[in-house]
C-alpha positions in Angstrom: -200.1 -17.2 -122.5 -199.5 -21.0 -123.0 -200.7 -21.7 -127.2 -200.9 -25.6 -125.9 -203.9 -27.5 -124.1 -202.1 -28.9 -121.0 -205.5 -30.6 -120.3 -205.0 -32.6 -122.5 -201.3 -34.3 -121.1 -201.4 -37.1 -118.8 -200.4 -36.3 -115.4 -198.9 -38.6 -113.2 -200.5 -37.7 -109.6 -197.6 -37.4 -107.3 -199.9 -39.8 -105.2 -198.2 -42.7 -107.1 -195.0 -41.4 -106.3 -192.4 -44.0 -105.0 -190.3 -43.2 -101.9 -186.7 -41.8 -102.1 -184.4 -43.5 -105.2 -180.4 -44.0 -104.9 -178.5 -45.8 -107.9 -174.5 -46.9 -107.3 -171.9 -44.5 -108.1 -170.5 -45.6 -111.2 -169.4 -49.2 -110.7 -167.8 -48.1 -107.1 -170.9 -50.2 -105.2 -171.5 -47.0 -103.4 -175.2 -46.4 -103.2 -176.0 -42.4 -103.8 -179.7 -40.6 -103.4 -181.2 -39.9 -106.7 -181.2 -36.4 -104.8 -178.3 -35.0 -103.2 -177.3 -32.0 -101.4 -175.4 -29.2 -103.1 -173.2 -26.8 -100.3 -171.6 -24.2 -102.5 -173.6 -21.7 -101.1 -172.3 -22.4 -97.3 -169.8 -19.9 -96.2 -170.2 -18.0 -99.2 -170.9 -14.0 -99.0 -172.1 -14.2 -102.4 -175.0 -16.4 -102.1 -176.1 -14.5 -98.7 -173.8 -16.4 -95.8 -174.8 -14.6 -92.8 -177.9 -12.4 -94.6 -179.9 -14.7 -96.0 -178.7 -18.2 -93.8 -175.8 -19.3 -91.2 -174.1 -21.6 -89.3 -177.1 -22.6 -87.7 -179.6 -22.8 -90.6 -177.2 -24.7 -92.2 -176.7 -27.5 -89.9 -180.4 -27.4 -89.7 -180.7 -27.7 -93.6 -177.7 -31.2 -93.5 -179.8 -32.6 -91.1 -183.5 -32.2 -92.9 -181.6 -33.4 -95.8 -180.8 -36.6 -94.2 -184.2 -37.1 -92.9 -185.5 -36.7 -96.1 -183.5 -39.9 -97.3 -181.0 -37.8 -98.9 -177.4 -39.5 -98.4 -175.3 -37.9 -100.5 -173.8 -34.5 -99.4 -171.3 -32.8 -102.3 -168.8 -29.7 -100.9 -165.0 -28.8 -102.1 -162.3 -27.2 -100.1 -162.9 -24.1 -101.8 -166.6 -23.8 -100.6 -166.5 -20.6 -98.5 -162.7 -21.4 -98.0 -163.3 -24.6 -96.6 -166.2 -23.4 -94.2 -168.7 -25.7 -96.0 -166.7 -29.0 -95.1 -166.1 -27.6 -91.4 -169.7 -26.9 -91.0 -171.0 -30.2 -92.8 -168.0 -32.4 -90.6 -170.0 -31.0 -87.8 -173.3 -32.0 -88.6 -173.1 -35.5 -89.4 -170.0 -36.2 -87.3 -172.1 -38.6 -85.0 -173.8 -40.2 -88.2 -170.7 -40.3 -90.7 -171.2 -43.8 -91.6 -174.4 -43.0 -92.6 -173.3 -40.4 -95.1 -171.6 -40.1 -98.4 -169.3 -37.1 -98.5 -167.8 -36.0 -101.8 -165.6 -33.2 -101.5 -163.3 -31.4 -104.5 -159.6 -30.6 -105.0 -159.0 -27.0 -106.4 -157.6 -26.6 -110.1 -154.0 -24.8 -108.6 -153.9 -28.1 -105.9 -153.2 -30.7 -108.5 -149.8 -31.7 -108.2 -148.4 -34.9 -106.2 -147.8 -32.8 -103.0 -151.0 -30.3 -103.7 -153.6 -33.0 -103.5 -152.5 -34.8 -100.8 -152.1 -31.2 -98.7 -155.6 -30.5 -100.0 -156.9 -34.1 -99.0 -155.6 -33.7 -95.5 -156.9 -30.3 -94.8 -160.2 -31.6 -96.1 -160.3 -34.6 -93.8 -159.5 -32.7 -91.0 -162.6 -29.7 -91.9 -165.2 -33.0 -92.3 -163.7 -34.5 -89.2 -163.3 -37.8 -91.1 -160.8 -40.6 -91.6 -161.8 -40.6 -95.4 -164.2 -39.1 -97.9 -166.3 -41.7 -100.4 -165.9 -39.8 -103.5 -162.6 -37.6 -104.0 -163.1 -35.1 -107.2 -161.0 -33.1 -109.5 -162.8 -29.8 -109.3 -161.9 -28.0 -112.7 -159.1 -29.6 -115.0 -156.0 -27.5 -115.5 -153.9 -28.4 -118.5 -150.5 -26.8 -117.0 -150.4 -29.7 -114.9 -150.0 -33.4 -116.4 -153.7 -35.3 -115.6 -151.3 -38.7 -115.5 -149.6 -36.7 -112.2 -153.1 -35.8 -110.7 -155.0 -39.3 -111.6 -152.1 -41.0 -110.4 -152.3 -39.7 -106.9 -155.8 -40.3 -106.8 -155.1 -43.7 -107.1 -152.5 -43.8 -104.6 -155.2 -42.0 -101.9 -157.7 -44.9 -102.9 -155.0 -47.7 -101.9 -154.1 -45.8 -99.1 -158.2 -46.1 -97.9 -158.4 -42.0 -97.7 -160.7 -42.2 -100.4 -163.2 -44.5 -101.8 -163.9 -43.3 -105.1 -162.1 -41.2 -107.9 -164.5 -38.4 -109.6 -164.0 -35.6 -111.6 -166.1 -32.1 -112.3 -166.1 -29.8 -115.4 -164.4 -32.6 -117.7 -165.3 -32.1 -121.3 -165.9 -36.0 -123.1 -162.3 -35.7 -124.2 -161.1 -34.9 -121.0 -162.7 -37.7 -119.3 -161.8 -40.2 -121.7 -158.2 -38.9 -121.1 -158.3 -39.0 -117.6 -159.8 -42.8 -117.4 -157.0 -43.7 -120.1 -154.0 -42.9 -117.0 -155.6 -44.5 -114.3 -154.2 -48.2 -113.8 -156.2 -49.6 -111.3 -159.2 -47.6 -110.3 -161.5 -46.4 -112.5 -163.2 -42.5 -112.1 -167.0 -43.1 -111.2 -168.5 -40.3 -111.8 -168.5 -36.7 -113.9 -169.9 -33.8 -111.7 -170.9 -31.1 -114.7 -173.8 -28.3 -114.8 -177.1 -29.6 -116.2 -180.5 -28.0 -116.5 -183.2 -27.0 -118.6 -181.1 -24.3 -120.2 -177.7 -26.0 -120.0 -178.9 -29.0 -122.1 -175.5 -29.5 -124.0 -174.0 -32.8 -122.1 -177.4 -34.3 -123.4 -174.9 -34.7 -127.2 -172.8 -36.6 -125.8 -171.6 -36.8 -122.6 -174.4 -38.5 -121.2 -175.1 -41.1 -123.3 -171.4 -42.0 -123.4 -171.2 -41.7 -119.1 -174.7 -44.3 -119.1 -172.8 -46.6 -121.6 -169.6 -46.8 -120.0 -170.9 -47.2 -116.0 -170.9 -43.8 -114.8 -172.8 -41.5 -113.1 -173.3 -38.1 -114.4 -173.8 -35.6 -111.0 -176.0 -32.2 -111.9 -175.0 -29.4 -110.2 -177.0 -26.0 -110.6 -180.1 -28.4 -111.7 -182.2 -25.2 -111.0 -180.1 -22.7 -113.0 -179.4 -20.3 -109.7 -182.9 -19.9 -108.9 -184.2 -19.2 -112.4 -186.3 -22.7 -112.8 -188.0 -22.0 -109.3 -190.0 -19.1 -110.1 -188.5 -16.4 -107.9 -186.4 -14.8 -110.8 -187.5 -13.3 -113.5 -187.8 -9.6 -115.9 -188.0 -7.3 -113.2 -187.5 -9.7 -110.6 -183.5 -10.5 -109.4 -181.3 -10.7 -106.6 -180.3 -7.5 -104.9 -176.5 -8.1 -105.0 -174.6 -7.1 -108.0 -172.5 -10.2 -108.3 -175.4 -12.6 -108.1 -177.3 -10.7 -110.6 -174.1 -10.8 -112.9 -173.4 -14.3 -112.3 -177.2 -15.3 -113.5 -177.1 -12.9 -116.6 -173.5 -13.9 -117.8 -174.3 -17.5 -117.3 -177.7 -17.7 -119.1 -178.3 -14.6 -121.1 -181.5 -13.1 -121.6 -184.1 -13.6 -118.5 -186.8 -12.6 -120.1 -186.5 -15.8 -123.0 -187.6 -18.0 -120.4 -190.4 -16.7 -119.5 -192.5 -19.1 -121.6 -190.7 -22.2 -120.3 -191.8 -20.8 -116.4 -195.1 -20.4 -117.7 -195.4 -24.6 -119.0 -193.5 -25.1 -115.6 -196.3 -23.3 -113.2 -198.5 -25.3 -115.2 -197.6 -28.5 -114.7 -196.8 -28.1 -111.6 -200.1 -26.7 -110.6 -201.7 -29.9 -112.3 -199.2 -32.4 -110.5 -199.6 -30.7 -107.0 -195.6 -30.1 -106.8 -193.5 -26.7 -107.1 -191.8 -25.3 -110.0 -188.6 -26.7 -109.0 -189.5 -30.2 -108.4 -190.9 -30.4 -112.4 -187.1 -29.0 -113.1 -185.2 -31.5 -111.2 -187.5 -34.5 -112.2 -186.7 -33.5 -115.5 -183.0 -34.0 -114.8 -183.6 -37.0 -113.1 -184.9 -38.1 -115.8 -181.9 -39.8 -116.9 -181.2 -43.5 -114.8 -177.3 -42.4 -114.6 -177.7 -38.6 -113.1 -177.7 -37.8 -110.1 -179.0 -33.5 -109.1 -177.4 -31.7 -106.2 -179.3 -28.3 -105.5 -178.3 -26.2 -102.9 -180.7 -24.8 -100.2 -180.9 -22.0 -98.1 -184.0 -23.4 -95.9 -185.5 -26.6 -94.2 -188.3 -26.5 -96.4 -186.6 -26.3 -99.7 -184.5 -29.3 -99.2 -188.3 -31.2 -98.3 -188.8 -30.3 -101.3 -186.4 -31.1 -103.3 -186.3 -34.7 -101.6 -189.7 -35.1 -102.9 -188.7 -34.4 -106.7 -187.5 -37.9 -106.5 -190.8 -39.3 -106.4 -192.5 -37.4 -109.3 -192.6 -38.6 -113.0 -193.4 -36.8 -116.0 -195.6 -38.0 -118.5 -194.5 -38.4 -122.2 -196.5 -35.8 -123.2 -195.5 -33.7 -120.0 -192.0 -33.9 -121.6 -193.2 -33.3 -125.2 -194.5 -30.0 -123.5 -191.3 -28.9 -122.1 -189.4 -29.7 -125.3 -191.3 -27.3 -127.3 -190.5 -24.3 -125.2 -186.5 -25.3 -124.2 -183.6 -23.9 -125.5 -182.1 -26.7 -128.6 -179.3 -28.3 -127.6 
């Protein structure tokens, strides 16, 4: 039971809410939803490819996204080994132009020769002539960053690529990788940020909204956990997904609480669980969230998150029952 009077906060009705928001990529003059799309899940076993959604569904789900004013679609050739570019080349293959695709080159793939193979073979998958945002997916410090940023900047001169990004960098990290670049800058960090992974909040952030750059959320809904349908008692069926939740955040049943303020809120802003967590993220003018979705009617949703704003006191709320940072 909530201790706290939410009567008493000051709701913003989702009534005032203001139509989809996009912000540029870094300084790159590309112009990215405030809400994107997240495809890890496509292709993948794990997350229930073939049970739970398909080839089908998944088309469906790119397309309702793009509806929904959502422009930017983020994948990586490792994606249910490269099925998640295939399948996304396919469904926006007669509105490419209208789409900004950021794909990912694998840690082992960052030599000279091992981007530009993986750069090809990801062109080919997203039936595309270039992709606007070209990302490091994890660092890997057996391999000189000079070597890797480098070639990034060759595949931007070479118009392959319209943007260098990178994912997982650490501040220090980052700051190196900007320091070997000559002539293009990187635009943007892709890192994991969400109620209960608050730590790029020290310092990270602040430094990417000082320096230009955008910050890109992925797992803004912490696998399912900030939507509700997980809980004590209550996980997925599959071993490995039920690992991957506990291993990554602990102890389920310490967020029980901070579910509790959510369902509240929510109820008093006529939005769902999730769209309080990913306005929350939002939050920020520099980030950008990607969730994934398995249905039509989850990525409406999410679309929608970009319209809601939370109250001072809405936030003071949530502070009181997040994990410190």
């Amino acid at each position: 039971m909530i201790s706290h009077k939410l009567s008493d906060l000051q709701f913003i009705s989702s009534e005032e809410a203001l139509r989809m928001r996009y912000l540029e990529l870094g300084r790159s003059g590309i112009k990215v939803s405030k809400v994107g799309l997240g495809t890890w899940q496509i292709g993948s076993s794990y997350w229930g490819w073939e049970r739970e959604f398909n080839r089908d569904s998944a088309i469906g789900v790119i397309k309702t996204a793009l509806d929904c004013g959502i422009n930017f679609i983020d994948t990586a050739e490792a994606y249910g080994g490269g099925l998640s570019e295939t399948i996304i080349g396919e469904a926006i293959e007669d509105v490419r132009e209208d789409v900004i695709i950021a794909t990912k080159v694998s840690p082992n793939h960052l030599s000279y020769r091992g981007v530009k193979k993986s750069l090809k073979q990801s062109l080919k998958r997203l039936k595309t002539k270039y992709v606007d945002l070209y990302q490091v997916h994890w660092p890997n410090p057996l391999i000189p960053i000079r070597e890797t940023m480098r070639t990034m900047e060759e595949l931007v001169d070479e118009g392959k690529v319209k943007a260098i990004g990178v994912s997982n960098f650490s501040l220090g990290r980052l700051r190196k990788a900007r320091e070997v670049l000559k002539k293009h800058d990187i635009v943007s960090n892709q890192i994991e940020y969400n109620f209960l992974r608050r730590n790029p909040e020290k310092e990270l952030i602040p430094y990417c909204q000082k320096e230009g750059l955008t910050v890109i959320a992925y797992s803004p809904l912490a696998q399912g956990l900030l939507t509700g349908k997980y809980g004590p008692g209550k996980m997925p069926n599959e071993f490995f997904r039920r690992a991957f939740i506990y291993v990554r955040y602990g102890k389920i049943g310490e967020i029980t609480n901070l579910v509790e303020v959510l369902k509240e809120i929510s109820s008093r802003k006529g939005a769902s669980i999730s769209q309080i967590a990913l306005s929350w993220v939002l939050r920020h003018s520099n980030v950008v969230a990607i969730p994934g979705a398995k249905r039509e009617e989850h990525v409406k949703q999410n679309a929608e998150s970009a319209e809601l704003e939370l109250s001072n006191k809405e936030l003071e709320m949530l502070e009181k029952f997040l994990p410190k940072h």
